[in-house]
NUGU-339618 format. One line per field, with one value per atom (N, C-alpha, C): residue in one letter; chain; x, y, z. Coordinates in steps of 0.02 Angstrom, whole numbers, plus 32768, in hexadecimal, padded with zeros to 4 digits. Layout:
<nodes>
resn: c(a:...)
chain: c(A:...)
X: c(X:...)
Y: c(Y:...)
Z: c(Z:...)
</nodes>
This chain:
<nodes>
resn: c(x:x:x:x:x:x:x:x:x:x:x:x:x:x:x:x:x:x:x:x:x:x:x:x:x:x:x:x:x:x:x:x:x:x:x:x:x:x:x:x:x:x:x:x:x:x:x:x:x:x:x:x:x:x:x:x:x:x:x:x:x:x:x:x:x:x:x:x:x:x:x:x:x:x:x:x:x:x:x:x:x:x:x:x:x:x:x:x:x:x:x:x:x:x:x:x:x:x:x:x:x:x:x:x:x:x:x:x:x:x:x:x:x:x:x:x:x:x:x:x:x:x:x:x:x:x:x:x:x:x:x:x:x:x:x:x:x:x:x:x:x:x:x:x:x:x:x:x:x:x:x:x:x:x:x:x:x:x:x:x:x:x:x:x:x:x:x:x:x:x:x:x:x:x:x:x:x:x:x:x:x:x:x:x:x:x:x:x:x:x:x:x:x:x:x:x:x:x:x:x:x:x:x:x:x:x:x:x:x:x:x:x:x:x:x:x:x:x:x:x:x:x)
chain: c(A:A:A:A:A:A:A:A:A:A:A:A:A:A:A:A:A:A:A:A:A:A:A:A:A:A:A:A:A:A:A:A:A:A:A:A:A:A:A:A:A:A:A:A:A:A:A:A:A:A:A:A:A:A:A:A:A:A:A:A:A:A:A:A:A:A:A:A:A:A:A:A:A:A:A:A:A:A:A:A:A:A:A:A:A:A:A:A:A:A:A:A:A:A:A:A:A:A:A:A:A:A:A:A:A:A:A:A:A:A:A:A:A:A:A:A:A:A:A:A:A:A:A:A:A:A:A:A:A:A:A:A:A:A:A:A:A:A:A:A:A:A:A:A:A:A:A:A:A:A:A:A:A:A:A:A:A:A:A:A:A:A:A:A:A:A:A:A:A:A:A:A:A:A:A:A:A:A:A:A:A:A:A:A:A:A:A:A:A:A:A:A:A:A:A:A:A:A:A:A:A:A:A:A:A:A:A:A:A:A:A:A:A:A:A:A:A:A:A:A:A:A)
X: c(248D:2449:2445:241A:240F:23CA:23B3:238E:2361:2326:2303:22F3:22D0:22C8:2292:2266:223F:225E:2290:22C0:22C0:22A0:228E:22B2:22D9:231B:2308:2323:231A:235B:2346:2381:23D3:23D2:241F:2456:2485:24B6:24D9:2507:2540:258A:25C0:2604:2624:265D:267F:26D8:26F7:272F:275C:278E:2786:27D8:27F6:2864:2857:2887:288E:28CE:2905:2945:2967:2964:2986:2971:2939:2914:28B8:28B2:286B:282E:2815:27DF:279A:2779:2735:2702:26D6:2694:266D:263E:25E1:25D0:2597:2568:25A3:25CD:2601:2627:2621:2657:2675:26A6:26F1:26DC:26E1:26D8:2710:2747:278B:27AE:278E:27BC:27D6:2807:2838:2872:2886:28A8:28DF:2928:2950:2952:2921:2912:28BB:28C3:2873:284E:285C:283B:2839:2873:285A:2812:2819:27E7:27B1:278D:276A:2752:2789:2762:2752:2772:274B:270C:26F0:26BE:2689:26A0:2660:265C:2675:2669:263E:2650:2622:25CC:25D7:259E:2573:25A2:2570:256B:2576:254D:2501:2507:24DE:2495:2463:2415:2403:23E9:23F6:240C:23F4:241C:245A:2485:24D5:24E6:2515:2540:2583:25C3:2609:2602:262D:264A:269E:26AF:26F7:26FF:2735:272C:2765:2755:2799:27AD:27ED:2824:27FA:27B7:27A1:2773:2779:2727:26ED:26E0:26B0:26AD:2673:266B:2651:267E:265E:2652:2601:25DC:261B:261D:264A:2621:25ED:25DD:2586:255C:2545:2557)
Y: c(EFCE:EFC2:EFCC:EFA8:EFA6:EFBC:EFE8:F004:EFDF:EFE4:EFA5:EFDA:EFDB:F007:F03D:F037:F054:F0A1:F090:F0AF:F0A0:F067:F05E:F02B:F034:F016:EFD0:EFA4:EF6B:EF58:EF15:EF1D:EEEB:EEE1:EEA0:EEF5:EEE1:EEE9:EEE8:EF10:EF11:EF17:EECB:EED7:EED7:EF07:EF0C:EF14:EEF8:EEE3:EF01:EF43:EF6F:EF7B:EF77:EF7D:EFD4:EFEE:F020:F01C:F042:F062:F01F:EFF9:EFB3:EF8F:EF88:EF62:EF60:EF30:EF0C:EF30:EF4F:EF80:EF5A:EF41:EF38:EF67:EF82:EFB3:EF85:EFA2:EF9F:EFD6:EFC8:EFEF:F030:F03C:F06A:F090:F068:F088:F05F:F083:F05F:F047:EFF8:EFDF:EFDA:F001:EFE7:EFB3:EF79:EF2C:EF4B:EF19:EF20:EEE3:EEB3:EE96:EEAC:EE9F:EE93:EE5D:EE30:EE10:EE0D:EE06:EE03:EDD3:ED8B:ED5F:ED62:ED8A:ED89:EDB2:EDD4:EE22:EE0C:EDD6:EDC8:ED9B:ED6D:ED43:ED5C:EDAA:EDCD:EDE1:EDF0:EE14:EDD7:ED90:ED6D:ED5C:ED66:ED5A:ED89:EDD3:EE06:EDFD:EDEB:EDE5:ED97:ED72:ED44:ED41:ED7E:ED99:EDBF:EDF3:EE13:EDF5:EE1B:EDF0:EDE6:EE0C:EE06:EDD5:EE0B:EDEA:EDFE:EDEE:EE1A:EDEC:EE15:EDFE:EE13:EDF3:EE07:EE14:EE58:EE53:EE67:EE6B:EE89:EEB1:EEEA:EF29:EEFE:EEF5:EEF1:EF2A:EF13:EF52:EF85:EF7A:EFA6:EFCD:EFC3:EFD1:EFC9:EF9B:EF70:EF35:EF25:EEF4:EEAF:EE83:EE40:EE1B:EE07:EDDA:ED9F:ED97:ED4E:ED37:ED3B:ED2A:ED4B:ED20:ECE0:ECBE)
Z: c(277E:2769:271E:26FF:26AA:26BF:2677:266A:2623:262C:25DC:25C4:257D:253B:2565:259E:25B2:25CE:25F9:2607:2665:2675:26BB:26D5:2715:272B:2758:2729:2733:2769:279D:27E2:27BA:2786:2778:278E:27AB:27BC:279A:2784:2754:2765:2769:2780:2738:2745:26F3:271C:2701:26FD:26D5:26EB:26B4:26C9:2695:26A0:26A0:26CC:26EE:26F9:26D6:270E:271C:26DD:26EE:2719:2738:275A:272E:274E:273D:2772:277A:27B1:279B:27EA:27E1:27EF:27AA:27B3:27CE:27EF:2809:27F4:27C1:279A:278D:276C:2755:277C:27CF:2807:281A:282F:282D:288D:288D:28D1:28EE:28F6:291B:2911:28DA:28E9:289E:2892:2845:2851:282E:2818:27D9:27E7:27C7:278C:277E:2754:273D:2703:26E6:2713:2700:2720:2769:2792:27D6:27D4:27D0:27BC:27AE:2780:2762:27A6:27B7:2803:282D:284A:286B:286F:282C:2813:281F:280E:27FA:2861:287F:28CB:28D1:28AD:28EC:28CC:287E:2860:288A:288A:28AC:28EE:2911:295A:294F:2918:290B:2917:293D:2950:2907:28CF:28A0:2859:2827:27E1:27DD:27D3:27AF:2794:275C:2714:2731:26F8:270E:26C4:26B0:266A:266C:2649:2640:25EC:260A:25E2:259F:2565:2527:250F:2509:24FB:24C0:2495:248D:249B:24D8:24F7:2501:24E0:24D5:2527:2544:256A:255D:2579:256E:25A4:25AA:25D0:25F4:2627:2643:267D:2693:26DB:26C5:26E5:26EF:269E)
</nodes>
């Protein structure tokens, strides 16, 4: 869940795509959901499946090697 300047929790969903231990690990809202790919782009197709189940808004991002996240999905 994202939060707006108010500080009141708005429902988009957040999947992040984050390399772990030589693998690629998919978060929901900053927990680790059990799936992970051996490659980025698998990882990343995972993520945009579970996001487009969600009743919901959800985004996919993926973590760069500096920590920083970048938007990929919608």
């Amino acid at each position: 869940m994202t939060k707006d300047p108010s500080g009141s929790t708005q429902g988009t969903v957040e999947y992040h795509v984050v390399p772990h231990a030589g693998r690629w690990e998919i978060e929901r809202d900053d927990a680790f959901t059990g799936r992970f790919a051996h490659e980025a782009g698998t990882a990343v197709s995972l993520a945009i499946a579970a996001a487009e189940r969600e009743p919901g808004d959800a985004i996919v991002c993926i973590q760069e090697a500096d920590g920083t996240c970048r938007h990929l999905w919608p």
